[in-house]
N, C-alpha and C positions, 0 to 999 in steps of 0.2 A: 515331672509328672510320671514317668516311666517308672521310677522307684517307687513311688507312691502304690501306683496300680501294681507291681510284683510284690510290694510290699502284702499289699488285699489279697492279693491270690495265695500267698505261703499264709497267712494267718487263715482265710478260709480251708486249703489244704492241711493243716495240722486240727483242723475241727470238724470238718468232715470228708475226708479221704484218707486213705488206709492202703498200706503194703501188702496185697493178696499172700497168702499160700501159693507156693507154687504144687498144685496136682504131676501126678504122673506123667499124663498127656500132653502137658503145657509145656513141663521140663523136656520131652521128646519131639515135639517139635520145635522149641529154643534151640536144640542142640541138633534138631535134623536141619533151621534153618544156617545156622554155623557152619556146620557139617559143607554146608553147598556153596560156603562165601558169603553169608549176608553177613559182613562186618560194619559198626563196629560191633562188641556187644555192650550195653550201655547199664547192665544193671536194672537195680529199681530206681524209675527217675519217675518226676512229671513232666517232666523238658521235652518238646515237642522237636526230638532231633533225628538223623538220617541212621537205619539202621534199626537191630532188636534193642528192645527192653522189654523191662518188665513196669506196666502201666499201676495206678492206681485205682482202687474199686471204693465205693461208697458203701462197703458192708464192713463191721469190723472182726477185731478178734472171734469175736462172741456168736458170729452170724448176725446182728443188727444192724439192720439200716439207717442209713444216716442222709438226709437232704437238708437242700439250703433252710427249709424251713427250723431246723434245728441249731441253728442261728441266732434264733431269736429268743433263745436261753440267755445270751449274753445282751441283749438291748436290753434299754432304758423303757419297760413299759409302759412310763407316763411321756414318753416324746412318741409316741407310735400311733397315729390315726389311723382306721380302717373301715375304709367304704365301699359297702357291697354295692355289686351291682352298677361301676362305676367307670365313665371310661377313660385312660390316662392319655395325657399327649406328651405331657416330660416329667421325668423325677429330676429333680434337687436334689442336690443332698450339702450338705455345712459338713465343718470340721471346728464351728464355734463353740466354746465350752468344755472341747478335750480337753 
């Protein structure tokens, strides 16, 4: 199950999240945090681990935003029901038909 759900997290991660620029000010404090011992340095990761990095933004090359809802480029329009106004207690979801 664990592979599964990393697996969902890098396929959403390569469709909407993005390797910021690093700004002047960002790279000055990267290296003032160094500078004083915050080891390790981790790069650009999405790994939620001990130490700097460098995170990811939902904006891309271009300056355009990107949210979950931009997802829904890649569904199956005719499997998609949408109820306004509606209140949910649990989502389902299959893997029947992949």
């Amino acid at each position: 199950m664990s592979d599964e759900v990393e697996a969902a997290y890098g396929w959403v991660e390569k469709k909407v999240a993005f390797k910021p620029p690093m700004l002047g000010w960002q790279t000055a404090l990267k290296d003032g945090l160094l500078e004083v011992g915050e080891f390790p340095y981790n790069g650009f990761t999405y790994d939620h681990i001990n130490g700097t990095k460098i995170g990811g933004t939902i904006f891309d090359d271009a300056g355009q935003r990107h949210t979950a809802a931009n997802l829904l480029e890649y569904s199956n329009p005719n499997s998609i029901a949408v109820y306004l106004h509606a209140t949910v207690h649990k989502i389902l979801f299959t893997t029947k038909g992949i």
